[in-house]
Steps between C-alpha positions, in 0.01 A plus 500: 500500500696646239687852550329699277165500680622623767630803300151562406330836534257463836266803376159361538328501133156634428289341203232663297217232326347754244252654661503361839785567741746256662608426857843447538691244369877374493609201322897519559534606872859534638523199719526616904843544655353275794562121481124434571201642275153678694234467313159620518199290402174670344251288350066527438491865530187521322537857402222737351323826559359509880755298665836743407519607799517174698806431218693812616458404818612138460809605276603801763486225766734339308722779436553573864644115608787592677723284273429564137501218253699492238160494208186401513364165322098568384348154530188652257172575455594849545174594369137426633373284169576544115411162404124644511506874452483750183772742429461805659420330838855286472682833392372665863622223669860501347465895521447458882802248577768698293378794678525357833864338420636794342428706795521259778752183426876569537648183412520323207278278403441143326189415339300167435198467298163402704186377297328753619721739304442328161281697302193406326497133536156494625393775328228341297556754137707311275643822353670569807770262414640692198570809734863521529464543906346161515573195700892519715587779254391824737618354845823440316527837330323682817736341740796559312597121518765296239254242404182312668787327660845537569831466758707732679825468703570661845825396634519136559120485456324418153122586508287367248157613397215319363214543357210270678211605191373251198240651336201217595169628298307228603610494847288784673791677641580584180888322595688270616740455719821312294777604332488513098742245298728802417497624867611201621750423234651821616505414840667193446753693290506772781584234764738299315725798422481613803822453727430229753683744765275758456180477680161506395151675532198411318172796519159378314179671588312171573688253756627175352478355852303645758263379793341827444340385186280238709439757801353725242179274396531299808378141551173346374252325673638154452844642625668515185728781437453647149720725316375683207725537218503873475691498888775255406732451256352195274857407411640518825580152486685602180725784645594336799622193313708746322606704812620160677760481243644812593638546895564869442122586500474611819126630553193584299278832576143573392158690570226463366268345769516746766618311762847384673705183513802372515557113331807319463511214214819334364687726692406840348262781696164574336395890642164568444470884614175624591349802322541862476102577496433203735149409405466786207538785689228394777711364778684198620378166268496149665609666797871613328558866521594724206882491478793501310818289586882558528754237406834469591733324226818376662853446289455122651211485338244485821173688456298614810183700465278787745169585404418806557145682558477865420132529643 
């Protein structure tokens, strides 16, 4: 890491998105004085009027581990749904998360982009689409984040962002999962530049390898296990062709399906992390307990993981 980022001002920065206020947000953190990073997993909170209060209590939970991690890396779908939903209904959902980070979260914090925080895809109107809000462009500006993707550097760590979202109209998801041609341009870019003794962390919202993805539909009746594309990366075979040729990639996190695993393939860790709301807000789903997860980062470059219920 080079010196000047560790000369950097710590003071956590608060954004403002027009009208609608910001949780907090740092993009240039001071890296830790500590050779090994903590960090704190959120993903699939879900958030919207009705279910603050089982936020706070999640996030104060959080606040009160005995050792405090270092940030905070928000796997996404922050929000309940704003694929589907009109304006003013999205607006009280990001209204209820900043209000709840603002007042509750003291670390800083990381953010990925979840499908269900992509505005107006589904959203049948075509006039929606020339409102300036539309599409990636109010989780970005309501999160505070540097682009739809992006990297960051924490000591001898490199963690690299994605975003897991192709717009898909005539899938019924309204997405895909699968990186864009300038995405992954950039992450080749990213990776190649990137110092091979520096080690690496990739974060999508939607695994690119996961047994989770099958658990969640679960077999059919001729035994077959089927996988629709909206749980999996389609290009997975794609990025981990590319992440073979790089033995500094060290481990892979992601939400998105609510559950928990832990894969190894060609060497690197896939984390698939559970959920904040566990199933939406109404208890444990497949049996896997609402939870967040902590992550220890070691200067060797080992990665061990606790999940972590709150309930």
């Amino acid at each position: 890491m080079k010196r000047r980022a560790f000369l950097k001002n710590t003071s956590l920065l608060t954004l403002s998105a027009g009208l609608f206020s910001c949780s907090k947000s740092l993009d240039d953190y001071a890296a830790p004085q500590s050779a090994d990073l903590k960090v704190a997993f959120i993903s699939d909170a879900h958030v919207e009027p009705g279910f603050e209060d089982k936020v706070r209590k999640a996030i104060r939970h959080l606040n009160s581990q005995t050792i405090k991690p270092d940030f905070i890396i928000n796997g996404g779908d922050t929000i309940m749904d704003s694929m589907s939903r009109d304006k003013d209904n999205v607006k009280a959902q990001w209204e209820t998360w900043s209000r709840v980070m603002q007042q509750e979260n003291k670390f800083p914090i990381y953010h990925t982009i979840g499908n269900h925080d992509i505005w107006g895809w589904k959203v049948p109107d075509p006039s929606i689409k020339t409102d300036p809000l539309y599409g990636k462009k109010w989780v970005v500006n309501q999160l505070g984040m540097k682009d739809r993707y992006y990297s960051f550097t924490k000591d001898r760590w490199k963690f690299i962002i994605l975003d897991s979202n192709r717009q898909s109209m005539d899938y019924f998801a309204g997405y895909l999962p699968e990186l864009d041609s300038e995405q992954f341009r950039w992450l080749v870019k990213e990776l190649d530049t990137t110092s091979p003794h520096q080690h690496v962390c990739i974060v999508s919202h939607v695994p690119i390898v996961s047994f989770c993805a099958a658990i969640f539909s679960g077999s059919q009746p001729n035994g077959d296990w089927v996988i629709p594309p909206f749980l999996l990366h389609i290009d997975s075979q794609k990025l981990t062709e590319l992440f073979s040729n790089y033995s500094n990639i060290r481990c892979c996190l992601s939400g998105h399906v609510h559950l928990q695993d832990g894969v190894e393939f060609k060497g690197i860790q896939y984390y698939c992390n559970g959920s904040l709301s566990g199933r939406w807000w109404q208890g444990p789903f497949h049996g896997i307990e609402p939870a967040y997860a902590l992550f220890e980062f070691k200067s060797d470059g080992s990665v061990s993981r606790e999940i972590i219920t709150y309930g």
